[in-house]
KELO-945904 format. One record per residue (C-alpha): x, z, y. Coordinates in steps of 0.001 Angstrom, whole numbers, plus 500000, padded with zeros to 6 digits. Layout:
residues N
XZY;...
This chain:
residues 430
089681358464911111;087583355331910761;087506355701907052;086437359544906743;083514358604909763;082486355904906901;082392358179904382;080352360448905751;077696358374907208;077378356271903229;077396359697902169;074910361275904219;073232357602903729;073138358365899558;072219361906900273;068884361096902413;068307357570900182;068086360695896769;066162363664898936;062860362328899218;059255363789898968;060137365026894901;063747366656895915;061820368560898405;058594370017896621;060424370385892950;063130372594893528;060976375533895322;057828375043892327;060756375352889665;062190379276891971;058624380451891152;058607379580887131;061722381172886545;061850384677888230;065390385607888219;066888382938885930;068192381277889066;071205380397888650;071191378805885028;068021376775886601;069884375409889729;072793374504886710;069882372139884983;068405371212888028;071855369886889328;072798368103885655;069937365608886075;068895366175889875;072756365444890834;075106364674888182;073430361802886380;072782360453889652;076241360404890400;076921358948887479;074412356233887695;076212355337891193;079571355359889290;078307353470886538;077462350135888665;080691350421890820;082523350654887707;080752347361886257;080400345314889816;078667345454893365;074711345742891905;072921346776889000;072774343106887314;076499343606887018;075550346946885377;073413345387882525;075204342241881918;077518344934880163;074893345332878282;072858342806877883;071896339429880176;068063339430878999;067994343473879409;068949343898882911;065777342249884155;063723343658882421;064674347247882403;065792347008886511;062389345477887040;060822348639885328;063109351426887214;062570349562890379;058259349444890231;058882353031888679;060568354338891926;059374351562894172;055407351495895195;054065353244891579;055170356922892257;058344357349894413;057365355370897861;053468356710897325;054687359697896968;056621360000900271;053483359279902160;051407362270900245;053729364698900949;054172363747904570;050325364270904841;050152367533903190;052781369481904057;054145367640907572;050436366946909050;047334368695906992;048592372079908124;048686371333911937;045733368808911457;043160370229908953;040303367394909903;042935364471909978;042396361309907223;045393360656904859;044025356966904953;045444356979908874;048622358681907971;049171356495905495;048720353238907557;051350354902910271;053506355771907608;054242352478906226;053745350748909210;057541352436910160;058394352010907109;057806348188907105;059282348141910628;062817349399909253;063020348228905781;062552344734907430;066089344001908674;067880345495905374;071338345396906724;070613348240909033;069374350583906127;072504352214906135;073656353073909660;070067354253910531;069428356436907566;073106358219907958;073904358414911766;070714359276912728;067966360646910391;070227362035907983;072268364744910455;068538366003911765;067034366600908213;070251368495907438;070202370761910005;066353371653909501;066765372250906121;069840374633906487;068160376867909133;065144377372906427;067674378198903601;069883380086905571;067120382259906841;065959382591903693;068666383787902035;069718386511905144;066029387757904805;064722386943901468;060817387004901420;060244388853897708;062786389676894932;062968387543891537;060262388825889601;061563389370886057;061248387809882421;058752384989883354;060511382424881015;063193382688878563;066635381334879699;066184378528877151;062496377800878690;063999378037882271;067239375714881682;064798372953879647;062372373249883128;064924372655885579;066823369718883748;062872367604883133;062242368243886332;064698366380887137;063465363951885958;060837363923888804;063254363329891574;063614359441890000;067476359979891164;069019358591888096;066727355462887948;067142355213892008;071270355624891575;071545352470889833;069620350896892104;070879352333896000;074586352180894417;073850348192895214;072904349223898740;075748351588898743;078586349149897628;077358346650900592;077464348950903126;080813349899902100;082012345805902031;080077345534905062;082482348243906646;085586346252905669;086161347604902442;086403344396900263;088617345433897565;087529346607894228;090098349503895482;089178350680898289;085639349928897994;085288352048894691;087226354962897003;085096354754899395;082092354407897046;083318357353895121;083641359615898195;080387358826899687;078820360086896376;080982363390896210;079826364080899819;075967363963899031;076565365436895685;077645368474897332;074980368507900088;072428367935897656;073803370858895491;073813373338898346;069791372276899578;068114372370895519;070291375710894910;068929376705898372;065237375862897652;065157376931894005;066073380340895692;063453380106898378;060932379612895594;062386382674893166;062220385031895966;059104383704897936;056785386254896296;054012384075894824;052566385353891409;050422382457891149;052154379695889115;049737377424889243;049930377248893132;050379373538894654;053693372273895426;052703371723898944;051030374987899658;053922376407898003;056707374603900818;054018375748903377;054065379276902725;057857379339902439;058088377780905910;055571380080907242;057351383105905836;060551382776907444;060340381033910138;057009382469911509;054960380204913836;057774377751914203;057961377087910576;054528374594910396;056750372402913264;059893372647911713;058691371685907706;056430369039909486;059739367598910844;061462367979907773;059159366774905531;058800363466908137;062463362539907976;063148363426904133;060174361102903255;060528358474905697;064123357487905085;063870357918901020;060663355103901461;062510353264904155;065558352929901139;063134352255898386;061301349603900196;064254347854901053;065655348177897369;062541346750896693;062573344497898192;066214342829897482;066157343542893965;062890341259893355;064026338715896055;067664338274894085;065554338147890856;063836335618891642;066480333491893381;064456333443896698;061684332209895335;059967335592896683;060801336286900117;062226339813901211;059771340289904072;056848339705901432;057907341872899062;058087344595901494;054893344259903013;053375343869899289;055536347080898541;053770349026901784;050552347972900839;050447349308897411;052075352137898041;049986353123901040;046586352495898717;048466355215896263;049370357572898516;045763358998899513;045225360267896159;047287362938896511;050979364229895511;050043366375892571;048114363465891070;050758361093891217;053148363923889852;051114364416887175;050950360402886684;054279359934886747;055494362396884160;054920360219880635;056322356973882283;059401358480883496;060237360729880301;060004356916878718;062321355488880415;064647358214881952;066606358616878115;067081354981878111;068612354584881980;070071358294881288;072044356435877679;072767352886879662;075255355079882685;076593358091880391;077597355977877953;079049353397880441;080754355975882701;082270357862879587;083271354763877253;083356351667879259;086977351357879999;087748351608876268;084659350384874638;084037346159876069;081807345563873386;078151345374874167;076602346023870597;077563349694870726;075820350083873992;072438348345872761;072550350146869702;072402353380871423;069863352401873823;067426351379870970;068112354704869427;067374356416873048;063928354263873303;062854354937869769;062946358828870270;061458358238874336;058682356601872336;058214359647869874;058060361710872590;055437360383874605;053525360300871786;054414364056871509;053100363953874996;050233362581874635;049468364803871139;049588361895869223;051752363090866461;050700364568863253;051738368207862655;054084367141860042;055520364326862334;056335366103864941;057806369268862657;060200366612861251;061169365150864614;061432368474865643;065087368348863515;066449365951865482;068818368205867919;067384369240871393;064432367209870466;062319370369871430;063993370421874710;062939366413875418;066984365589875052;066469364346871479;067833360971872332;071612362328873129;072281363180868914;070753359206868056;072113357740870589;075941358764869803;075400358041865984;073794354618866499;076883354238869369;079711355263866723;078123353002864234;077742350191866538;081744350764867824;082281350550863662;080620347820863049;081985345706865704;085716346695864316;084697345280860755;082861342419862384;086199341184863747;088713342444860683;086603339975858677;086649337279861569;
């Protein structure tokens, strides 16, 4: 009995540290681009909204108890530097900012029309300096408490929803193709598979905390937190993506907040402005509360000490809370070229890890294919950023899936094979 109520509060723990401000805006945006292409959508959606997440959890309880242990498999100068660029990524430069905007447009704009997102914001992170202060209560708070309430809000609105569906799909707006590419780099928006690596740490000492000290029975318990908020967060984005396929808007270029806003209204009439205000609250507050601590640890460990936890969170609250106010399609739209950088790169580092780590000990297959995955990232945000030649970017456009941003999965294999090759002639001839 003891174990399954530990499994579900780390689980419900994982689930609200992943839903944040992104898992709640993305899923309904995406319903509306693809009309009735639903469910091959919530199928992309899931692979890198939910799946590579899970993975990325797996990945650093297969190599240790935090996400140094993960890249000392690969390399001891690359885990720095590359867990030092997830964590700013989904620490105060667009994930913890990001929590704040939303809570101001969608949980207190609508209610408030004359209130300042410069006082929101200074609440906002003034609770979420409060909690993220004593770290070792993360856990318990976030999945006893916060978690349970955001769950139930969220299943009357989907539930709803789907008994009385606002609109019907409307038909042929995107291709399948078009539709499966949109929900799988949207994904990317959630930050869940750079987060994973990173709350799997938080995770795994929860889990020891609770008695579970062996590599056994903490990877079990590890293992069936993630299942649990794999499935809850499977059930909510198919849920949403529905809500936004059958909400009735024509206008794709509608906001992601006014979007969630007329949802709420739809179905749940008056009450829906209260109950998305809630929602919104709780889904933002404990993903920043779980960043900010992450934050926190992660640069306090780096440094040895040297830089204290409780400074590092305050300097995390700050900057965030300066980013917040300029709004959460702005820092969408900000976020997009850093993260389809580095996403193939974290994305090749756990899939290859989870897949050929118990076989493969070597680490010069593993940093082969993760310079192959950064040397198509950097094509592509120079396809981003229409800095390739026409002829360029019609020969990159050879490279498999490249056209669907996955072009890194064909180079990273070969240069993986070729490292796994080389390292078995490297020690014939020793």
């Amino acid at each position: 009995m003891k174990k399954l109520k530990d499994i579900t509060t780390i689980g419900f723990a994982l689930f609200a540290m992943f839903f944040g401000a992104g898992n709640l805006l993305l899923p309904p945006y995406i319903g509306v681009q693809v009309g009735h292409h639903i469910w091959i959508t919530i199928l992309a959606f899931g692979l890198s909204g939910i799946l590579l997440p899970f993975f990325g959890v797996l990945s650093v309880t297969n190599s240790g108890d935090h996400f140094n242990d993960l890249g000392e498999r690969i390399n001891k100068y690359i885990a720095p530097v590359l867990g030092s660029i997830i964590m700013i990524c989904v620490g105060p430069l667009i994930a913890i900012p990001r929590t704040a905007a939303t809570t101001f447009e969608v949980g207190i704009l609508p209610s408030f029309p004359d209130s300042n997102p410069i006082w929101t914001s200074v609440a906002f992170f003034v609770v979420t300096w409060l909690f993220s202060i004593v770290p070792s209560k993360v856990v318990d708070l976030v999945g006893n408490i916060l978690t349970p309430v955001l769950l139930v809000v969220l299943v009357i609105l989907i539930g709803m929803g789907i008994a009385n569906p606002i609109a019907i799909p409307q038909q042929d707006i995107l291709p399948v193709s078009d539709s499966f590419t949109l929900g799988f780099i949207e994904g990317y928006q959630t930050l869940d598979v750079l987060a994973s690596v990173i709350f799997a740490g938080i995770i795994i000492s929860a889990a020891k905390a609770k008695g579970y000290t062996t590599v056994a029975l903490k990877n079990k318990v590890v293992i069936a937190s993630g299942i649990l908020a794999a499935i809850c967060l499977l059930f909510i984005y198919g849920g949403l993506i529905y809500l936004g396929a059958t909400s009735g808007v024509e206008n794709t270029n509608i906001s992601r907040s006014e979007l969630l806003i007329h949802i709420s209204h739809s179905i749940l009439g008056s009450s829906g402005a209260l109950a998305i205000a809630i929602c919104i609250a709780l889904a933002c507050l404990t993903t920043a509360i779980a960043l900010t601590s992450a934050f926190g640890s992660f640069f306090s460990k780096l440094t040895k000490g040297k830089l204290d936890y409780k400074l590092l969170v305050t300097i995390s609250c700050v900057i965030a809370g300066l980013l917040s106010v300029t709004g959460v399609d702005n820092i969408i739209q900000f976020a997009y070229p850093p993260l389809a950088f580095v996403y193939p790169i974290v994305m090749t580092l756990v899939l290859y890890i989870v897949i050929f780590g118990a076989f493969v000990k070597s680490k010069l297959p593993y940093v082969w294919a993760m310079i192959a995955s950064t040397v198509i990232a950097t094509f592509n945000i120079l396809k981003i950023f229409d800095l390739l030649q026409a002829d360029t970017l019609a020969t990159l456009n050879h490279i498999p899936l490249f056209s669907y941003e996955l072009g890194w999965v064909v180079p990273s294999l070969v240069f993986f094979t070729i490292g796994v090759l080389a390292d078995k002639l490297t020690i014939k001839k020793g």
